[in-house]
C-alpha positions, 0 to 999 in steps of 0.5 A, spaced: 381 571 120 373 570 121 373 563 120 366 564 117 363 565 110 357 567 107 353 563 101 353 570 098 362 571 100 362 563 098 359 565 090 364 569 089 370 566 090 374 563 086 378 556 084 376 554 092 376 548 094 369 546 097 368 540 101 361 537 104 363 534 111 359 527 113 359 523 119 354 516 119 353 510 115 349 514 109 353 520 107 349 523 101 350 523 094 349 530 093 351 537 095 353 544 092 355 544 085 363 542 084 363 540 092 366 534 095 365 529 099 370 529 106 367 523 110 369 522 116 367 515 116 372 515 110 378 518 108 377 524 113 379 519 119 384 514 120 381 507 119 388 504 122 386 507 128 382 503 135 379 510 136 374 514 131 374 519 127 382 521 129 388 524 124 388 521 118 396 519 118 399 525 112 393 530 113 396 534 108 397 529 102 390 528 103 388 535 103 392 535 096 389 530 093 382 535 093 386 540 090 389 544 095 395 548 094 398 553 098 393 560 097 388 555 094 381 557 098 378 551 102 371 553 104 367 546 108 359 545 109 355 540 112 347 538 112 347 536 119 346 542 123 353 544 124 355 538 127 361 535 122 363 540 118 368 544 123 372 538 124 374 538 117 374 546 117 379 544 124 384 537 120 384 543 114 388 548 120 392 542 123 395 541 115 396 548 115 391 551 111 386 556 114 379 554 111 372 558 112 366 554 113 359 556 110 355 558 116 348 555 115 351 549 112 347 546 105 341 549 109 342 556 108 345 554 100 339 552 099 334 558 102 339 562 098 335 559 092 343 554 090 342 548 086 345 541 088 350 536 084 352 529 085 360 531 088 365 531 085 370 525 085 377 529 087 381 532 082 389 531 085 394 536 083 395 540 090 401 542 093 403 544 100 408 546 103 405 550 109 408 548 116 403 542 120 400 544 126 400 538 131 400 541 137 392 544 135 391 536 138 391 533 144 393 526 146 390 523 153 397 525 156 397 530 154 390 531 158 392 528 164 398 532 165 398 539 161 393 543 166 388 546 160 382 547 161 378 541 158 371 543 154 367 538 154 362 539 148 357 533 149 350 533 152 349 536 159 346 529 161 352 525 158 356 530 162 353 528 168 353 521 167 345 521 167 345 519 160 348 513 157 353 514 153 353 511 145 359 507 144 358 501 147 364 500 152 365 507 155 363 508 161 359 515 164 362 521 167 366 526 165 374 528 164 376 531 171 376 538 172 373 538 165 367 544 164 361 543 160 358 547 154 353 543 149 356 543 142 349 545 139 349 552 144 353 555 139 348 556 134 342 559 134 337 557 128 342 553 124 347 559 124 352 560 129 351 565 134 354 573 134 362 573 137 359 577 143 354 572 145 360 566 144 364 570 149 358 570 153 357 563 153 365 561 154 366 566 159 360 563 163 363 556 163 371 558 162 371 564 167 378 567 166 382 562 162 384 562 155 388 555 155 382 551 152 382 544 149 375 541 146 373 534 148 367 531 146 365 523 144 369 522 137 373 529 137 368 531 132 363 536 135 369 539 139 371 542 133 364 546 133 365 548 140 373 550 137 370 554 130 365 557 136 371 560 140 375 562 134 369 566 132 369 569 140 376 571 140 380 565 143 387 562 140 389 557 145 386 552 143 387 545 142 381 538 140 383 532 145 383 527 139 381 521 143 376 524 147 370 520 152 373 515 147 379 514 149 378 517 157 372 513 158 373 506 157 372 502 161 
């Protein structure tokens, strides 16, 4: 299944779930009519947890309580140039749910002439029964010892250490043996690019292999550079949950 969707294709579902995926202090007020908020700083993540933006504990109980059922169209946007809504797109598939996200984020529904709307407050009464998918995260053991290829999707400065890293307490660097590609080189004007110019960029940098676990600094942008190798083709794909949170501590 193409994991993106249309402002056009988006209209004309029907009873879908439609959630606007924020990270940072100021999350907006409004957004696509009948839309919810799905904040990482908030629900989205678990606030119980020393790291940031990390699995909340029963993903599917809380995609239930925005409505989700079994079959329920579930399609994510977001108003920060693609940044965070394939996190909530990759929690959707980890609950089992096989969600769409809007290409071009609220940018592209409004330069498709949409209005906006305070969100919605979660409506309840969904029901899943669908099977969990742990494995699609990964823990530092896991890294460290399963021999995947760990694609780093941060800047090429705080790749190579040259540029500090924005969590006190880190240090700089990367995850040995882990490759760079830039969670914004995915996109071409707001838009993520074509399947054959991703399969370009991925062979580029993962050559042959096909085991590739994203990794970022919170967990959130490696879900863009995982929505990106959906879209070129890739299956086995896992996100490092921790990421340069967890390794790069110093």
């Amino acid at each position: 299944m193409n994991p993106m969707i249309t402002v056009e294709e988006l209209r004309a579902l029907p009873d879908a779930v439609v959630l606007c995926a924020s990270m940072g202090p100021h999350p907006p007020s409004h957004g696509i009519p009948g839309s919810h908020l799905a904040d990482l700083e908030g629900d989205f993540s678990d606030s119980a947890s020393d790291l940031p933006h990390t699995v909340p504990t029963d993903v599917q109980a809380l995609f239930a309580s925005y409505g989700v059922s079994d079959g329920t169209p579930v399609v994510v946007y977001d108003d920060a140039e693609g940044a965070s809504a394939p996190r909530v797109w990759w929690l959707a598939k980890v609950a089992g749910i096989e969600a769409h996200v809007l290409d071009g984020g609220l940018t592209a529904w409004r330069e498709a002439g949409g209005e906006l709307a305070p969100f919605a407050a979660p409506r309840g009464g969904g029901h899943l029964s669908a099977t969990e998918r742990p494995e699609l995260l990964r823990n530092q053991e896991d890294v460290a010892q399963d021999g995947r290829l760990i694609v780093d999707a941060r800047s090429a400065g705080r790749f190579a250490g040259t540029e500090p890293e924005p969590r006190p307490g880190l240090r700089s660097g990367h995850i040995p043996g882990s490759v760079n590609l830039p969670y914004t080189e995915v996109y071409a004007e707001g838009r993520l690019k074509s399947p054959a110019e991703l399969r370009a960029l991925f062979a580029g940098v993962a050559g042959e292999r096909r085991d590739l676990t994203f990794s970022c600094g919170s967990g959130v942008t490696a879900c863009v550079t995982a929505l990106a190798a959906t879209v070129a083709g890739y299956e086995d794909t896992a996100v490092y949950e921790g990421s340069w949170s967890e390794w790069g501590r110093a």
